[in-house]
PAZA-591748 format. One record per residue: residue number from 1; z, y, x of N, C-alpha, C in turn. Coordinates in nm, 3 decimals, always signed. Layout:
<gukes>
<guke k="NUM" n_pz="Z" n_py="Y" n_px="X" ca_pz="Z" ca_py="Y" ca_px="X" c_pz="Z" c_py="Y" c_px="X"/>
...
</gukes>
This chain:
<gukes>
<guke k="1" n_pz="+0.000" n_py="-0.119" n_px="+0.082" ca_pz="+0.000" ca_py="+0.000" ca_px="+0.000" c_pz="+0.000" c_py="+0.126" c_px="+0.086"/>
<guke k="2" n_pz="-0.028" n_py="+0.120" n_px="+0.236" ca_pz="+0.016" ca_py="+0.228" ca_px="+0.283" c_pz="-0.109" c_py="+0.322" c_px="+0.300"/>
<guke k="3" n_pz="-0.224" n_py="+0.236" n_px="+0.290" ca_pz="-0.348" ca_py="+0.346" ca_px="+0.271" c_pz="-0.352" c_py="+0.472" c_px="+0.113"/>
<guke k="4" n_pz="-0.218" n_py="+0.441" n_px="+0.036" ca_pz="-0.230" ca_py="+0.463" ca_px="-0.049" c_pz="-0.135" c_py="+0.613" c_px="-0.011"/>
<guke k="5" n_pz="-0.098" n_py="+0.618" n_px="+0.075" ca_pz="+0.040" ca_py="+0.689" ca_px="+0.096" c_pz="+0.168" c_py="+0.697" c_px="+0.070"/>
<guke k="6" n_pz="+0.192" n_py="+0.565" n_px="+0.014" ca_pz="+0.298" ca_py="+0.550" ca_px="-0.043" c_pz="+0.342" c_py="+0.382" c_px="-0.004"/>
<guke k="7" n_pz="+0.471" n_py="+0.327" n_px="+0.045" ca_pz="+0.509" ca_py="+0.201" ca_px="+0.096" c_pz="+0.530" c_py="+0.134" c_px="-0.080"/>
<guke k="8" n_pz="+0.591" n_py="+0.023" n_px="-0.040" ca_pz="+0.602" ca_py="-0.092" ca_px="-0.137" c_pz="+0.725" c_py="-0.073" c_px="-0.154"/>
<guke k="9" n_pz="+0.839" n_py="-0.009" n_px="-0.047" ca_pz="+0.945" ca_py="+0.010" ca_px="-0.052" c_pz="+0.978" c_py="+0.175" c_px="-0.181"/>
<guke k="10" n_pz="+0.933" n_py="+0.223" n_px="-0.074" ca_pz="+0.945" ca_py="+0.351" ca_px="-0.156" c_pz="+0.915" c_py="+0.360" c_px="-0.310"/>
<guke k="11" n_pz="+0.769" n_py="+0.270" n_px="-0.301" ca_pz="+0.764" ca_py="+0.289" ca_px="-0.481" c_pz="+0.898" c_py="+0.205" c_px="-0.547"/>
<guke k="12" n_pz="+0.921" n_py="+0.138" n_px="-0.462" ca_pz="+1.070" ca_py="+0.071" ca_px="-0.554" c_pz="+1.170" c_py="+0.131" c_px="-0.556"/>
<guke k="13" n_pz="+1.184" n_py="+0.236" n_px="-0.457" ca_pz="+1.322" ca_py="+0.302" ca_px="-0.466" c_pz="+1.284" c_py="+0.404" c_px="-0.596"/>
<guke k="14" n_pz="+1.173" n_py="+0.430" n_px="-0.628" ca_pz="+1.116" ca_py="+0.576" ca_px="-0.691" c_pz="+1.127" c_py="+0.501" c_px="-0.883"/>
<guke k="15" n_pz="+1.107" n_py="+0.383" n_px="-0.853" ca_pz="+1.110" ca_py="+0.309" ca_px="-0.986" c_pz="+1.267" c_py="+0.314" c_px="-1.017"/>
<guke k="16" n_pz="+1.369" n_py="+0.266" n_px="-0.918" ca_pz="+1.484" ca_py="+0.289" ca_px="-0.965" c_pz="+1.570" c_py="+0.393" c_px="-0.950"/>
<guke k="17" n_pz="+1.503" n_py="+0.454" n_px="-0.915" ca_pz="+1.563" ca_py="+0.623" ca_px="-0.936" c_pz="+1.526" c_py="+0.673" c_px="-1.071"/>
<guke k="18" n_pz="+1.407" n_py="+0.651" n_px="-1.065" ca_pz="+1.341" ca_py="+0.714" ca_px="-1.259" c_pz="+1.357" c_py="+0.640" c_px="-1.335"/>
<guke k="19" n_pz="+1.321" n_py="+0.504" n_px="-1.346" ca_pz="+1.296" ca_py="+0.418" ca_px="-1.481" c_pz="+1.410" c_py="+0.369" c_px="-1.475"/>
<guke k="20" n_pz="+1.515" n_py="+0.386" n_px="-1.573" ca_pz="+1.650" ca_py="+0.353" ca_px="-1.636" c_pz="+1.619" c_py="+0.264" c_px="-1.717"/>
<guke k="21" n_pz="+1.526" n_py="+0.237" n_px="-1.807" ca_pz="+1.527" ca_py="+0.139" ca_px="-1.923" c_pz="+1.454" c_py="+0.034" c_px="-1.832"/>
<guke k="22" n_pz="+1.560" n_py="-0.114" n_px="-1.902" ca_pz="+1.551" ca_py="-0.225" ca_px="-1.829" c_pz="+1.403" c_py="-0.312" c_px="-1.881"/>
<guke k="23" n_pz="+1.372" n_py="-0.284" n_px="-1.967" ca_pz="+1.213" ca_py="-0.317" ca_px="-2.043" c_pz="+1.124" c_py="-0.265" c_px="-1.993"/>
<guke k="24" n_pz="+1.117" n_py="-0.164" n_px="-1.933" ca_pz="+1.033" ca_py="-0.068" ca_px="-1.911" c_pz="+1.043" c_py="-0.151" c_px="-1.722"/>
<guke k="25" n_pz="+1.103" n_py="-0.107" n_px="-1.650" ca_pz="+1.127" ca_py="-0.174" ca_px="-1.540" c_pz="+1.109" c_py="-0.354" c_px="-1.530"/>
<guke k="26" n_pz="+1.134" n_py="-0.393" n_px="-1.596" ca_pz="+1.025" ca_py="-0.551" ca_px="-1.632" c_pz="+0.896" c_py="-0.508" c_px="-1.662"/>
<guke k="27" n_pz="+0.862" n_py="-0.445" n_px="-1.744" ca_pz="+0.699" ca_py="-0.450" ca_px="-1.737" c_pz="+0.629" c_py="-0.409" c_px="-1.650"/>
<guke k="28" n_pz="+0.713" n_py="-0.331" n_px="-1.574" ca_pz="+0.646" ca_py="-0.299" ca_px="-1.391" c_pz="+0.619" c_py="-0.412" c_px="-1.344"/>
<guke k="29" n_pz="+0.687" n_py="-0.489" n_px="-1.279" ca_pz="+0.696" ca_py="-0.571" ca_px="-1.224" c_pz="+0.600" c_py="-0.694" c_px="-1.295"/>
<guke k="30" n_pz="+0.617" n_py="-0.715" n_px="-1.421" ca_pz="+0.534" ca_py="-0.777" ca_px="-1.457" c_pz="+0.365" c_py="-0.754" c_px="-1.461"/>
<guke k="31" n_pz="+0.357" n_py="-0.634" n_px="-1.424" ca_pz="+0.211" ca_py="-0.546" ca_px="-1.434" c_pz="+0.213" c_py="-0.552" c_px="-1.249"/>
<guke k="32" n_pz="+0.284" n_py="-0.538" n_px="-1.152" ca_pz="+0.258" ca_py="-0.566" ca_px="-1.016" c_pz="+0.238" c_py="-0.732" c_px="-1.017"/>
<guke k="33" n_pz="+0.258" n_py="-0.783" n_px="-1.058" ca_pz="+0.255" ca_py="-0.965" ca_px="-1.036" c_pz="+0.129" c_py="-0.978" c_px="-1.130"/>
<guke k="34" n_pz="+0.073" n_py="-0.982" n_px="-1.205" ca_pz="-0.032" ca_py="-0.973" ca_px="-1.256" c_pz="-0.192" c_py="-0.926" c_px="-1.157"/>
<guke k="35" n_pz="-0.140" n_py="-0.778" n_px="-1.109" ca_pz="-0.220" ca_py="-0.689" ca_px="-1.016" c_pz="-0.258" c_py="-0.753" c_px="-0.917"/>
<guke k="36" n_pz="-0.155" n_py="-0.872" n_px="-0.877" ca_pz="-0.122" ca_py="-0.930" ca_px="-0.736" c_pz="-0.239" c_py="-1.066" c_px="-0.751"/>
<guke k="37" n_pz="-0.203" n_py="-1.109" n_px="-0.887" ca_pz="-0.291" ca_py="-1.222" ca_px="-0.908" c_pz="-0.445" c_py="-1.189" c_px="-0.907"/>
<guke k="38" n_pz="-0.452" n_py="-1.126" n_px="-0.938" ca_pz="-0.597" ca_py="-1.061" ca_px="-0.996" c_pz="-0.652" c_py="-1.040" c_px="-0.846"/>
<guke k="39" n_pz="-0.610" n_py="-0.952" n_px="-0.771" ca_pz="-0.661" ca_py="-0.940" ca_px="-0.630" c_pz="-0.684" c_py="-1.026" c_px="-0.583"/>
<guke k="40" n_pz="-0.560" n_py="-1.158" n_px="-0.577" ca_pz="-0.625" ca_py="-1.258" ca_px="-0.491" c_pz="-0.697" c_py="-1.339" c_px="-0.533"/>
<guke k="41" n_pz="-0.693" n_py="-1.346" n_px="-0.712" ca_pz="-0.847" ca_py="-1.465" ca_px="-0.710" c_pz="-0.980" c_py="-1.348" c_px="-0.691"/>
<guke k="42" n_pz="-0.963" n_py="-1.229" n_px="-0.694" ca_pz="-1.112" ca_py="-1.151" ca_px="-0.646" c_pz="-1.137" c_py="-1.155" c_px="-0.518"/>
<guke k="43" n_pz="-1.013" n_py="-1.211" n_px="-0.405" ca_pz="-1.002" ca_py="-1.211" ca_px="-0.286" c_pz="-1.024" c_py="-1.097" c_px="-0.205"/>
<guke k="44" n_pz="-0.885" n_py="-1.052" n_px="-0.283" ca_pz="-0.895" ca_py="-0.877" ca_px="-0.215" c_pz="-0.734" c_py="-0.903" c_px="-0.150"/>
<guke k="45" n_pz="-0.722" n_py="-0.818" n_px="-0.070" ca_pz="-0.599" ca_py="-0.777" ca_px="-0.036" c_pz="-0.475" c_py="-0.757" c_px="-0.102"/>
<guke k="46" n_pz="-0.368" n_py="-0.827" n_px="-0.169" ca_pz="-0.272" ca_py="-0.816" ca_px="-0.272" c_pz="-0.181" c_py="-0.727" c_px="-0.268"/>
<guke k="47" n_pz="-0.173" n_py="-0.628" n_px="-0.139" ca_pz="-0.070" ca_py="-0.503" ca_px="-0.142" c_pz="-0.171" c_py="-0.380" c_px="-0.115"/>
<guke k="48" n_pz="-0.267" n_py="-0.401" n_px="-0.137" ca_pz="-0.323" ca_py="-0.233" ca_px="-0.193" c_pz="-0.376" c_py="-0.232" c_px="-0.315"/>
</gukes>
């Protein structure tokens, strides 16, 4: 993620600094694991 300007870390600290609702913070994660899948059966890189 770092071509992006932003780490993998940081967006997680930035998610739990802002997103308080625990639904809302599952569907992140569930929308990054999804993102993750998708890249690698297109056989792309899974952290950008």
């Amino acid at each position: 993620m770092e071509k992006l300007g932003i780490t993998k870390e940081k967006a997680d600290k930035l998610v739990d600094e802002y997103i308080k609702d625990p639904v809302t913070k599952m569907h992140l994660l569930e929308s990054e694991a999804i993102m993750r899948a998708v890249a690698k059966h297109l056989g792309e890189n899974e952290d950008e």
